[in-house]
VEXKOLLUM-113853 format. One record per residue: y, z, x of N, C-alpha, C in turn; residue in one letter. Coordinates in steps of 0.1 Angstrom, whole numbers, plus 5000, padded with zeros to 4 digits. Atoms other than C-alpha are relative to their C-alpha. Layout:
YZXYZXYZXa ...
This chain:
501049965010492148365195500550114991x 499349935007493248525167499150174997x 500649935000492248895162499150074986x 500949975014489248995138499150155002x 500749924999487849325130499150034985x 500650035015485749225095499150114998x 500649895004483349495099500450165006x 499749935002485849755105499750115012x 500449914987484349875138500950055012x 499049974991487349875157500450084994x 498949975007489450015132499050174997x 500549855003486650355128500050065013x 499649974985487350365167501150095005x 498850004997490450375170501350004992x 498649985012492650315141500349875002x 499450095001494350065137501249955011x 499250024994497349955163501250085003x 498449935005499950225169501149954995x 498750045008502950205149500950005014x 498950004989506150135174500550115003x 498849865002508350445186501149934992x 498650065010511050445160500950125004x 498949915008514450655161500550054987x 499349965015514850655125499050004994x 500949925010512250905114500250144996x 499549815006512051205095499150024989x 500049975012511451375061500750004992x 499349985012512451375029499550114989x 500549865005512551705010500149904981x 499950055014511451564971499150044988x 501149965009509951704941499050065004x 501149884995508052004958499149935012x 500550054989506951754984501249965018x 499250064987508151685023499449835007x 500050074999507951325024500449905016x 499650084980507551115063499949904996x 499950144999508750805067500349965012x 499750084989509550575097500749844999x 499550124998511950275099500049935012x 499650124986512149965126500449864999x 499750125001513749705132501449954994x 498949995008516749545115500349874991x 500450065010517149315086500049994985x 500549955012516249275048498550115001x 501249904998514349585042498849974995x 501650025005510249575036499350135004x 500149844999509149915024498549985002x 501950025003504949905032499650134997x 500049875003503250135013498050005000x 501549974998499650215022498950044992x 501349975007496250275002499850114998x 500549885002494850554988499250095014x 500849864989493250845014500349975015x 499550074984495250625045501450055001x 498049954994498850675058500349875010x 498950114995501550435072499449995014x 500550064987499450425107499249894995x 501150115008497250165085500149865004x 499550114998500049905088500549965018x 499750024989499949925123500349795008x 500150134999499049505126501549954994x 498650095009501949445101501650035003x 498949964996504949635114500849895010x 498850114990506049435143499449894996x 499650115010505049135121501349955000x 499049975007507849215104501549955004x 499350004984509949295134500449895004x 499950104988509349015150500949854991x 499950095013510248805116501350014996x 498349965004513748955114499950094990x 500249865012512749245089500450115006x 500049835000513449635087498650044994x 501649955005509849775084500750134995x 500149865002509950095066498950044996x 501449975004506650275061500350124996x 500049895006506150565039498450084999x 501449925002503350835039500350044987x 499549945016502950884998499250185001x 500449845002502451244990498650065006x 501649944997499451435001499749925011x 500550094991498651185027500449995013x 499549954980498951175067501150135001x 498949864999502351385071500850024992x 499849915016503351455037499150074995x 500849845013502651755016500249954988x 500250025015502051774982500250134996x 500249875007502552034955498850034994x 501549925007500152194930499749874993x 500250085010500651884905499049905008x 501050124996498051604902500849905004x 500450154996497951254917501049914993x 499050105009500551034897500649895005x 499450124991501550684912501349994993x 498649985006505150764889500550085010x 499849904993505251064910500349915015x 499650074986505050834945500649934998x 498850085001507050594930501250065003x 499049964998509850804927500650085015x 500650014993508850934961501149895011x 499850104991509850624977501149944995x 497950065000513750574961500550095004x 499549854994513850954976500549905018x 500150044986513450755009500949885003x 499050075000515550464999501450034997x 498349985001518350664990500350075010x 499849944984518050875023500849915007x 499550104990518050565045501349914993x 498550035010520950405018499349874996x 500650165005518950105008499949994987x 499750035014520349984981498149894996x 500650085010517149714974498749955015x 500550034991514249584992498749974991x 501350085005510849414991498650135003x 501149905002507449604984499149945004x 501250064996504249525002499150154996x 500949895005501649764986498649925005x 501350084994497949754995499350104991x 500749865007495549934968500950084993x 498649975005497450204959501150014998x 498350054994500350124971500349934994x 500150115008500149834952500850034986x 499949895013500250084921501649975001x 498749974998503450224933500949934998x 499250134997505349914944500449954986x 499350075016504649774903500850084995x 499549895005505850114892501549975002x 498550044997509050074910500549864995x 499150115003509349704899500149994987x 499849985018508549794861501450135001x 499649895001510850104867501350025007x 498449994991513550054890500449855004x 500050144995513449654890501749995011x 498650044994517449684905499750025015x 500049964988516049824937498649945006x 501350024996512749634937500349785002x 499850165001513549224954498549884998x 501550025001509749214949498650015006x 501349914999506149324948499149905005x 501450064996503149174972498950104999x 500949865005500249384949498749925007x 501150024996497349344971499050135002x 501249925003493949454963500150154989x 500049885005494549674932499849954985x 500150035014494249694893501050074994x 499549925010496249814867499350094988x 500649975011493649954843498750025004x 501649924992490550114849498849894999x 501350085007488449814832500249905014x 499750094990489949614866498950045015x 500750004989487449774890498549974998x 500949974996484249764902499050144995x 500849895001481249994896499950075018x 500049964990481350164931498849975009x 501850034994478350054954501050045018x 499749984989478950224990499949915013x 500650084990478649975021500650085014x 499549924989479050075057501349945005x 498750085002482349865058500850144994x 498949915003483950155036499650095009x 500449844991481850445052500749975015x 499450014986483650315087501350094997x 497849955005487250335067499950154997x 500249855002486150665053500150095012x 499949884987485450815085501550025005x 498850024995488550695100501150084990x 499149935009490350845070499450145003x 500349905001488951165077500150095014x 499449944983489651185113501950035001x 498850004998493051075107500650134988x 499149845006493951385081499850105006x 499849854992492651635103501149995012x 499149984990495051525127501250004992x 498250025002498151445110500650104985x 499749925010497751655077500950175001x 499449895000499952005072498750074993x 501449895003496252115057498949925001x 501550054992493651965079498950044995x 501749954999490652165068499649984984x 500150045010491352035031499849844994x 500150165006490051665032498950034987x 501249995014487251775003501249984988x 499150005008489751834981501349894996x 498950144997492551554992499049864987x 501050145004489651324983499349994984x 500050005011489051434950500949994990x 498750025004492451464939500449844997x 499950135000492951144948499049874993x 501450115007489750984933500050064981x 499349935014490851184897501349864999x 499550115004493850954901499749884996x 500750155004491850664905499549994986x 500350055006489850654883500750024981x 499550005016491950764852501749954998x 499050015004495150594862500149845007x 499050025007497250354861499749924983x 501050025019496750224820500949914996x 499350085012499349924815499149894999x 500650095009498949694792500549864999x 499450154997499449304788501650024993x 499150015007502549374767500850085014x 499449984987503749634798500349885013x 500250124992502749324822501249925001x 499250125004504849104805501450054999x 498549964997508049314808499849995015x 499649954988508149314844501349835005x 498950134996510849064857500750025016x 499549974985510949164899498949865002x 501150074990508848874920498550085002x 501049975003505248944916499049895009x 501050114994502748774943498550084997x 500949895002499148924934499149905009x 500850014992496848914964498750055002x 501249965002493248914964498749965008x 500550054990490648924991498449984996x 501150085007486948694986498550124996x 501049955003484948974987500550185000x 499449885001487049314980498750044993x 501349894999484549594978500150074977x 499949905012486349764943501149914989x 499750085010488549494922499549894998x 500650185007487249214899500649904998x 499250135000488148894903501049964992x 499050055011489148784872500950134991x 498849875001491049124870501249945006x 498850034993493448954897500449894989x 499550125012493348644874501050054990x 498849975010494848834844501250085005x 498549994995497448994864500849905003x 499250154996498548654875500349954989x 499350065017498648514837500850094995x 499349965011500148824825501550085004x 498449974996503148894847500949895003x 498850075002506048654843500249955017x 499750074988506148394872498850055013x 501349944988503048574893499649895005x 501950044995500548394916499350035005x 501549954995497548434927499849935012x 501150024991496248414960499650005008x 501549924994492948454975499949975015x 499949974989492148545011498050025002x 501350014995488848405020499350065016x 500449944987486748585045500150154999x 499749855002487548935036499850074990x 500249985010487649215019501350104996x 499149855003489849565005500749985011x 499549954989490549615041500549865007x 499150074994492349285050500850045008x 498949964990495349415068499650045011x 500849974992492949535090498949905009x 501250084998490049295092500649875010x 499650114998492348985098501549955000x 498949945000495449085102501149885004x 499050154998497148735112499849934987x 500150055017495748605078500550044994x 499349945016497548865054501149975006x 499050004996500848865078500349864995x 499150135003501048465071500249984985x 499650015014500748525035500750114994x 499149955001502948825034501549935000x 499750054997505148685050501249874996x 499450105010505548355030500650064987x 499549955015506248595000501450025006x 499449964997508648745019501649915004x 499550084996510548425029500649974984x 499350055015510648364992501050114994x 498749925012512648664973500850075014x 498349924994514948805006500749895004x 499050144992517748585019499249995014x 
């Protein structure tokens, strides 16, 4: 029986599944930040880049996926988040983009695939509008490009679980534990006033584009994922019944088989 946690009550427990022990972790010293990352496994690389106010313990379900799949998992904590620091500067998904080629030029990876989730999502396009040579392609699940793509915010106890859980996990793993008020503003400043492309940006992108969208996500609108699907060159669309934002979580054998299949498609 496959494992389900839809209303997120395990996952405010406990977290999510530890990540594996890896040997090949560290930091990366980059643009006023100390950037953690963790590699496993061995293979075509698959960099997973985790949601806004979470950190790389998130992808705990998806890692030995991966693993087990013949991948190199790499997970990255973006700035400010679990065990990365941040500078003074604001929030910028350019800023974590760049971020995360600090981490591929570390490890020497020349090129690899992008699984974003929410934020991350952000990022991942960033890199594939931005660095397409190092990007073999983007699984953008659960995100928007433009502010007009979300939701009016309506709280349910589904996020307030994840919330918590995000708030346990920065006092433990943060370099400034006693500043989640602040994290969380910072971070919700980004949201809501960033990222801003437009169908003409859209339509330059030329990396592998799968846009993933779950039936009852809490904060993107549907037919938001729709026009990312019409407006990036070769996209598709699709939907992940039963769920919501927190898929990777909720139903964690459902997103791996549609990761997965992306993933089958753009690495050798």
């Amino acid at each position: 029986m496959e494992f389900h946690d839809d209303d997120l009550t395990h996952f405010e427990a406990h977290g999510a599944t530890p990540l594996p022990a890896s040997n090949d972790q560290g930091y990366v010293e980059h643009e006023g930040a100390r950037i953690w990352y963790a590699s496993y496994g061995t293979g075509e690389p698959v960099i997973l880049l985790h949601g806004g106010l979470g950190h790389s313990g998130n992808w705990g379900y998806q890692v030995p996926a991966l693993v087990g799949s013949g991948h190199r998992a790499v997970v990255v904590d973006s700035r400010g988040h679990g065990r990365s620091t941040r500078d003074a500067r604001p929030y910028m998904y350019e800023l974590m983009a760049s971020d995360v080629l600090a981490v591929m030029d570390t490890l020497q990876l020349d090129r690899a695939a992008m699984v974003g989730w929410s934020d991350g999502a952000c990022v991942a396009l960033v890199l594939g509008r931005q660095a397409p040579e190092r990007v073999a392609g983007v699984f953008f699940f659960g995100c928007n490009v433009d502010p007009s793509g979300t939701k009016e915010f309506v709280p349910t106890p589904i996020i307030d679980r994840c919330f918590g859980r995000h708030a346990k996990d920065y006092a433990q793993l943060s370099a400034t534990p006693d500043d989640f008020d602040a994290f969380v503003g910072a971070v919700s400043e980004m949201m809501r006033t960033q990222p801003n492309y437009s169908a003409h940006d859209l339509a330059g992108i030329r990396v592998p584009v799968a846009i993933v969208q779950s039936e009852h996500d809490e904060f993107i609108k549907p037919e938001h994922a729709d026009y990312l699907a019409r407006s990036i060159p070769g996209a598709a669309l699709t939907l992940l019944p039963g769920v919501s934002h927190f898929a990777p979580l909720q139903r964690p054998a459902q997103f791996n088989r549609v990761m997965l299949t992306f993933l089958k498609r753009v690495l050798p």
